[in-house]
C-alpha positions, 0 to 999 in steps of 0.5 A: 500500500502506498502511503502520502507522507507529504508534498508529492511523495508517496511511499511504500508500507513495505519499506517503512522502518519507522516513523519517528517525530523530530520534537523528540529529537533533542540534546540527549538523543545524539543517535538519532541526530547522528543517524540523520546526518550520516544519511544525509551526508550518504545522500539519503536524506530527502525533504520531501516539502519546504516546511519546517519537518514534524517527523521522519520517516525511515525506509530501507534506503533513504529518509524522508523529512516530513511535515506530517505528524507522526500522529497523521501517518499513523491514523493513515496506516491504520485507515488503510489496514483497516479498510482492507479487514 
């Protein structure tokens, strides 16, 4: 199933690592913050709007910055799975 995560991009479910949201992103959590910019200096690292980013989205290979919520996409994924019961 595709799913919109912001401006034109669509992607996969089946490539969705997880979703993850950039306010909790903060001095302590050096992981994360080093894992984007290692993708970003690998070139994965796609914006996928001009607006500010609300969370991210991590595929198996690439990243995507999003203004979607994390609430937002996940209320989308489970729309889809469940229309599909």
């Amino acid at each position: 199933m595709l799913f919109h995560i912001g401006g034109e991009s669509t992607i996969s479910d089946k490539y969705i690592v997880g979703i993850f949201d950039m306010e909790s992103l903060t001095v302590d959590s050096d992981e994360a913050i080093d894992f984007i910019r290692q993708a970003e200096e690998a070139g994965r690292v796609e914006i996928v709007s001009s607006e500010i980013p609300r969370s991210f989205v991590v595929t198996m290979d690439r990243v995507y910055l999003t203004p979607i919520s994390v609430a937002t996409l996940r209320r989308r994924i489970e729309k889809a799975f469940s229309w599909n019961d």
